[in-house]
N, C-alpha and C positions, 0 to 999 in steps of 0.2 A: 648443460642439463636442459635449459631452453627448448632449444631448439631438437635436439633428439625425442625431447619426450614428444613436441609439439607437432613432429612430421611423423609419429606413430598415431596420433592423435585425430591430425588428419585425415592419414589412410584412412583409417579406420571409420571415418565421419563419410569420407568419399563410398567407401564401400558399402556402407549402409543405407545411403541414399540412391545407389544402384539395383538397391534389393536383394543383398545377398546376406545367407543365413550367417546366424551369430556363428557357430561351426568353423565354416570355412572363414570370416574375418579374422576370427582366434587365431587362427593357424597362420594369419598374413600378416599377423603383426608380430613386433616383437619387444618383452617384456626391457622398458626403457625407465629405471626408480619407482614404477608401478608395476603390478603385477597386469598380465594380458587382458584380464577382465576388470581389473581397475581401466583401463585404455580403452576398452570397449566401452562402458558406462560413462567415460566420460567424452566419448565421441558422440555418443546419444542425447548425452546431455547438451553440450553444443549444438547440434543441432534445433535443438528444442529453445535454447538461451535466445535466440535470436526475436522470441517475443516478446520478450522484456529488456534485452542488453542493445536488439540491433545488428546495425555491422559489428559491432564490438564482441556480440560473439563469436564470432571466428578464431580470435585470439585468447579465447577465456578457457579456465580448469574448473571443469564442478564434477560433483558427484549428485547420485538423486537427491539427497537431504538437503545438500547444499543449493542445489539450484531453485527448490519448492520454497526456501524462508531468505533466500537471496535478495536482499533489499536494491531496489531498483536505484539505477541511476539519477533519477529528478531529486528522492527521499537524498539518498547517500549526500547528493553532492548540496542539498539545504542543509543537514545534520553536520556536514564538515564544517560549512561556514558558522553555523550557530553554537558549535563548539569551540571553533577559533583555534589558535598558536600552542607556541609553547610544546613538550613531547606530551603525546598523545597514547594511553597504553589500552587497549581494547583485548579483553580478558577472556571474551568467546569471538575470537576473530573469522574461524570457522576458513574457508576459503581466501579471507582477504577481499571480499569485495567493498566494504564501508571503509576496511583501513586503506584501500586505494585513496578513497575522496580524501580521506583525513590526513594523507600525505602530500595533499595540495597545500593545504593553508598550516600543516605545524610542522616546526622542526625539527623533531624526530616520532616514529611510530614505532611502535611496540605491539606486536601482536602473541597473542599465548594463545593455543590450538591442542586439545587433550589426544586428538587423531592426530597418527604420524602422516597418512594419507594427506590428508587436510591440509598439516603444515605443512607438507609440498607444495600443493596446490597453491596454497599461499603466498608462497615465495615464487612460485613462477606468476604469478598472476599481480604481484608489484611489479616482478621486472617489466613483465607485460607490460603494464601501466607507465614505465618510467621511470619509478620510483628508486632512489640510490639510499633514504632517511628513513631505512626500518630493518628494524631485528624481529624474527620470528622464534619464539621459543615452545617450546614439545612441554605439556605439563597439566598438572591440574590449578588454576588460580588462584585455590584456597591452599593450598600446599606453602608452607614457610619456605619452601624453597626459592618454587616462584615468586611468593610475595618478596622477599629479601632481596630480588633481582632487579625489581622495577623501582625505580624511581623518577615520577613522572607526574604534571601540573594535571592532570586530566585521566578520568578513569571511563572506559564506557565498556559496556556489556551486555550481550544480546545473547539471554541464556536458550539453550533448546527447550523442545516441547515435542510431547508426544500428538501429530496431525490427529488421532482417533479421539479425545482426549473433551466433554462437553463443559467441559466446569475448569475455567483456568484458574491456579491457585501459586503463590508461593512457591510451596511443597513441593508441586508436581513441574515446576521448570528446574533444571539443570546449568551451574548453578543455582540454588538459590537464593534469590535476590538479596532479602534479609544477611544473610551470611557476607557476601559479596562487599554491603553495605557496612555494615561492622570491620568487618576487617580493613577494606582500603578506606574506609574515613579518617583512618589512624595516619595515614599519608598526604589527606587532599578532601576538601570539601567539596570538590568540580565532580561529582558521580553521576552518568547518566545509564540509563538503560532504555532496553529494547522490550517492549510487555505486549501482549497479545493483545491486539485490541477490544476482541470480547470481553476483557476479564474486566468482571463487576468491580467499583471503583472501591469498595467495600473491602476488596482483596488484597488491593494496594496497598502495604502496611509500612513506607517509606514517607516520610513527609516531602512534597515538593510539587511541580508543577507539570500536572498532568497534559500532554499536550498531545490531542488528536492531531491526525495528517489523511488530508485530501490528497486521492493522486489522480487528477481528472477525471474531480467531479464523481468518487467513491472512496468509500473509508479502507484504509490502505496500513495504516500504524497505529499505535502509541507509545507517544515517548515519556518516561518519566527524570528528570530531572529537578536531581536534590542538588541541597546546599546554594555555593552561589550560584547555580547556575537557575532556579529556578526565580520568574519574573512574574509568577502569579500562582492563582492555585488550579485552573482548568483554560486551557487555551485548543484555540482548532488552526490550523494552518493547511491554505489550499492552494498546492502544487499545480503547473509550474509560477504561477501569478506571486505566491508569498503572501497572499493576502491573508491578516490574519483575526482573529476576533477571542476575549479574553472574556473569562469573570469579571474584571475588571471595567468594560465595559459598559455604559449606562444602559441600565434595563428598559423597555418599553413594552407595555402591556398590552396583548394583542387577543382581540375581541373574537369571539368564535362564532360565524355566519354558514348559512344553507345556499345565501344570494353567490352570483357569479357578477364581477367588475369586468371592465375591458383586457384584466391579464393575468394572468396564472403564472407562478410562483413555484419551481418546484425546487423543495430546500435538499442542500445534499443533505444524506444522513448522517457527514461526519458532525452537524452542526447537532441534530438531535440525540445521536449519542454520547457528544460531549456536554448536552442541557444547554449552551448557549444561545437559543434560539430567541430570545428577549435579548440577550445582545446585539446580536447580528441588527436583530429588529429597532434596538437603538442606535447602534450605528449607521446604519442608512438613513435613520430618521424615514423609516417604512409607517407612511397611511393606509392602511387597509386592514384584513381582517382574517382568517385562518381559518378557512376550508373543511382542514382534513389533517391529521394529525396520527404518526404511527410511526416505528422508528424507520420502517423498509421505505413508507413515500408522507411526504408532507407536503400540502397545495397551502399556499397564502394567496389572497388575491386582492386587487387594487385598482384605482382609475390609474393609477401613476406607474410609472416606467421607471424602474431602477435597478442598478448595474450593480454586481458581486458576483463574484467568484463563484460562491455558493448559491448562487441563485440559477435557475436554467428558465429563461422566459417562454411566455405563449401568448401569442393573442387569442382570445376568446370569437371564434366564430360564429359558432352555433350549439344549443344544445338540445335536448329531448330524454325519452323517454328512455332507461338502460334497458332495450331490449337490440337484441342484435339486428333484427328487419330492420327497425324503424332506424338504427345506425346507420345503416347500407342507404336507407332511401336517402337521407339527407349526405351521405357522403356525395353521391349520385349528385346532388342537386348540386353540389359547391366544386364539381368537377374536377375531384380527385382520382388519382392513379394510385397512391399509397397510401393503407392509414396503420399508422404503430398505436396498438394497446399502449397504455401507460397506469396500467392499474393490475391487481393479482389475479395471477393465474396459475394453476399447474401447471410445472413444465410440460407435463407428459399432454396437458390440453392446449397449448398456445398458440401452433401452428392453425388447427383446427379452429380457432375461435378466430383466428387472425385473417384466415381462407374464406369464412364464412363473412365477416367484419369489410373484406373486401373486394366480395366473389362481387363480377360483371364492372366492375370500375375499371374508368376507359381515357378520364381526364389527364394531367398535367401536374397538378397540384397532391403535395404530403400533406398528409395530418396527424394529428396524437390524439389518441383519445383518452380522456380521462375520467373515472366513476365519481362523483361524489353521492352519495346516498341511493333516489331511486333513478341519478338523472345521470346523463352521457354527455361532457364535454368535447366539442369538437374545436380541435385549436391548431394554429402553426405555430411554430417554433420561430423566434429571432432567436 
């Protein structure tokens, strides 16, 4: 099965990158446990995996849904190890890409997939991987059928959502979490899930420990984890480093200034969307003071130099008045060739402000520019 589906899959990848209409690829391929346009969409989509999978996609099965909420490789293979051993049964398996990692570190996996498509893909996409310790089952999770079937130390699930969708709730994922939780606690107190990371905490009606995830340095997940697996009530994790920062945390109270230090501070947002920002701030034991505050950017600044994950440094060069002239001329003076905005703009205006920000610059030297209030920071980056 393999490899038949996988050299139609091919073609069809090859022929698409040659330019030729969906029409005639149809025609060149042949219906291999998918149907011709199942093999064509997922030759597309392979193509496309290659932004987030690598060379690994070459060898992967997606479809469009599957490849849009496909959890990356860095998240998967943290989430395997922090779920640990023992059989592992993952209840919206979807494709099989998280139950890949999860077949590194436990005994046996268990995937349940409601699309017959899906569990295809699933099961070529372990073999793919390796993997000899997993069963793929065709069903719905809250079905007594299914539930009767599993028997397993660990439950996880990553229900759908609809992408159009402003308001993430319960309700509107598939399954529903609630449900999911009621039913398999009856088995196993180790239940983790997959939750949109917009969704106000408010919504979350599971007790356990809410844990944001950095994936270089942008907000990328959230996990929640009930029972024993949770180890606090709000935690942030920043990929690939693992560095992590908790509720738990000692607080540190950070004073709010208009002045500029020798360094600028810019916090990821997973830090301010999880509120830990006084953590993080007692955890480095950070002297200074807080800038600028919002959840899209947040500037801290300091005489002092200090290293986190969640932190992205700048030395403070120069600064002036936030108008764009008076930007250029001191860009001009500090003998730069490139300067990045670092503050809000419409997309549809940013090239333009960027053009104008660096029209006649002829130096050597990058800059970032940053707004606080009426004034224009001019900084590099370490």
């Amino acid at each position: 099965m393999l490899e038949e589906v996988d050299e139609e899959v091919s073609k069809a990848a090859d022929l698409i990158k040659k330019g030729f209409h969906r029409d005639f690829i149809l025609k060149k391929i042949k219906e291999r446990f998918f149907s011709r346009e199942k093999i064509f969409e997922m030759a597309k989509c392979r193509i496309r995996a290659r932004k987030k999978f690598g060379e690994m996609a070459s060898y992967l099965f997606f479809d469009e849904e599957a490849l849009r909420y496909a959890t990356p490789p860095e998240v998967a293979e943290y989430r395997a190890k922090r779920i640990g051993g023992g059989v592992i049964a993952d209840i919206c398996c979807g494709v099989g890409m998280q139950l890949m990692y999860f077949s590194k570190y436990a005994d046996k996996v268990i995937g349940v997939e409601i699309d017959k498509d899906r569990v295809k893909m699933a099961k070529l996409n372990l073999m793919v991987f390796g993997a000899e310790n997993f069963e793929i089952m065709e069903g719905d999770a809250l079905s007594m059928e299914i539930f009767n079937k599993i028997d397993a130390d660990s439950i996880f699930c990553d229900p759908s959502r609809k992408p159009e969708e402003k308001k993430r709730t319960f309700e509107t994922l598939l399954p529903n979490p609630m449900k999911v939780y009621e039913l398999y606690r009856k088995k196993t107190d180790r239940i983790a899930f997959e939750l949109p990371p917009q969704m106000r905490r408010e919504e979350i009606k599971i007790e356990g420990e809410k844990e944001y995830t950095s994936l270089n340095f942008d907000l990328n997940r959230l996990a929640l984890y009930a029972g024993a697996f949770a180890s606090c009530n709000i935690s942030a994790v920043s990929l690939p480093s693992e560095e992590r920062v908790t509720d738990e945390d000692d607080e540190m109270e950070i004073e709010e200034k208009s002045e500029m230090a020798d360094y600028i501070y810019e916090v990821d947002r997973t830090i301010i969307k999880a509120g830990l920002l006084k953590n993080l701030a007692g955890k480095i034991g950070f002297d200074g003071f807080l800038l600028h505050l919002e959840e899209r950017r947040t500037l801290l600044s300091s005489e002092n130099k200090y290293t986190s994950s969640f932190l992205r440094t700048y030395k403070v060069v120069e600064s002036c008045e936030f108008e764009i002239d008076k930007i250029n001329r001191v860009l001009k003076k500090c003998d730069a060739g490139k300067a990045t905005p670092r503050f809000s703009i419409e997309p549809k205006e940013y090239w333009k402000v960027r053009n104008k920000i660096e029209d006649g610059l002829k130096g050597e030297k990058k800059y970032y520019i940053f707004r606080v209030g009426r004034k224009a920071i001019i900084t590099e980056k370490l």
